[in-house]
C-alpha positions as CSV (number, residue, x, y, z in Angstrom):
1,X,-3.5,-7.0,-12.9
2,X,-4.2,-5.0,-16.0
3,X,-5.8,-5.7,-19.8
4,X,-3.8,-5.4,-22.8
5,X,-5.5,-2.0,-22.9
6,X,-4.1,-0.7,-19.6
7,X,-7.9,-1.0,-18.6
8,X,-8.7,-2.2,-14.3
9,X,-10.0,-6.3,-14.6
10,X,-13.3,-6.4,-15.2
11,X,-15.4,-5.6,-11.9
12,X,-13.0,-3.7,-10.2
13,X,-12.8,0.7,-10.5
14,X,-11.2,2.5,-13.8
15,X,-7.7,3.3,-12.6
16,X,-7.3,6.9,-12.1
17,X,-5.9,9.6,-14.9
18,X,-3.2,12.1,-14.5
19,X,-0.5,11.5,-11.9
20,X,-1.0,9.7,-9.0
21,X,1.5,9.2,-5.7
22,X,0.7,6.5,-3.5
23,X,2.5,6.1,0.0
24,X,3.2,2.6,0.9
25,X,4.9,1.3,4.1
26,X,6.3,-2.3,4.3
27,X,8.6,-4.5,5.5
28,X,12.2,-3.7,3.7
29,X,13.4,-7.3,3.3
30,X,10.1,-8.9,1.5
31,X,9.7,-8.7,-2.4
32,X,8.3,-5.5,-2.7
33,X,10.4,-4.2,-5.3
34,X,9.4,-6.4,-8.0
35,X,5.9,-6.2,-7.3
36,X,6.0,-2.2,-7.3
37,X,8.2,-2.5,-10.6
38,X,5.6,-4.6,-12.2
39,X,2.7,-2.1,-11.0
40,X,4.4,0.3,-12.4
41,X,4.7,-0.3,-16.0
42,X,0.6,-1.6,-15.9
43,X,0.0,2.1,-14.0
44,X,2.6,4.4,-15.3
45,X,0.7,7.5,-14.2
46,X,0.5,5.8,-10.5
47,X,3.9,6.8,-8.1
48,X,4.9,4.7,-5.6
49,X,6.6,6.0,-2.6
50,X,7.6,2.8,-1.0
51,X,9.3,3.6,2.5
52,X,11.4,0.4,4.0
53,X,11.0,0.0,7.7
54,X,12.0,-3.1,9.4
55,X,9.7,-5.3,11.5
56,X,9.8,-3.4,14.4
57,X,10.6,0.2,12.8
58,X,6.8,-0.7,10.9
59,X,5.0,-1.5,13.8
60,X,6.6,1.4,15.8
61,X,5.4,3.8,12.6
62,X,1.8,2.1,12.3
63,X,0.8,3.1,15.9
64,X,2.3,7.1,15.6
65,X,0.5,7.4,12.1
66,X,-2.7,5.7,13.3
67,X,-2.7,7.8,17.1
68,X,-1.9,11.2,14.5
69,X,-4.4,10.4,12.1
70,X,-1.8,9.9,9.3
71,X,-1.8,6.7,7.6
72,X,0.1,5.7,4.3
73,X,-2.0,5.5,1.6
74,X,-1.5,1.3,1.7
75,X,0.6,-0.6,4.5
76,X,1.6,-4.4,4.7
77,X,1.7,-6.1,7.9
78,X,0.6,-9.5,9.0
79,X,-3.0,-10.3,9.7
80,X,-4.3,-11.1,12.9
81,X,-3.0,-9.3,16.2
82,X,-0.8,-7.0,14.5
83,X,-3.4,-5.8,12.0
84,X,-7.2,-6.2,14.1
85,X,-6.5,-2.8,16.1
86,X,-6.1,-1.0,13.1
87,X,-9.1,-2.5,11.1
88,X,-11.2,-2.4,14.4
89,X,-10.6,1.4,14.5
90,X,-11.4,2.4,11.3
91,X,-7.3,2.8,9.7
92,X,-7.3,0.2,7.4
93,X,-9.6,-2.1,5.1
94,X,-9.3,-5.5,5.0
């Protein structure tokens, strides 16, 4: 969500300046594509790298990233049992 003036909601950080690339992992088949669109033209100096895994594919990626010590930036998966180990060991805020 963003002000008219391209400003962060009131309470939450300034959004950064200059250009930005975020790495995002998620499901292929949700409705990520219209969300990142929408980001996009509130943050235009924020790049998303959205990479498409399936359901399996993510959870497959999660575990080699989180063993290597190299998480995406932001990941989407389902809360509970296929998102505690990560939060318990530090790879991910809630």
């Amino acid at each position: 969500m963003t002000s008219v003036l391209g400003q962060a909601p009131e309470g939450l950080p300034k959004p950064p300046e200059g250009k930005v690339t975020v790495k995002f992992w998620a499901i292929a088949t949700q409705g990520w594509k219209d969300v990142i669109a929408e980001f996009s033209k509130a943050y235009p100096n924020i790049d998303i790298k959205w990479t498409k895994y399936s359901t399996d594919e993510l959870k497959q990626a999660l575990r080699v990233a989180s063993a290597s010590g190299k998480m995406p930036d932001m990941w989407f998966n389902w809360g509970g049992s296929l998102a505690s180990p990560y939060i318990d060991g530090g790879h991910a805020l809630e």
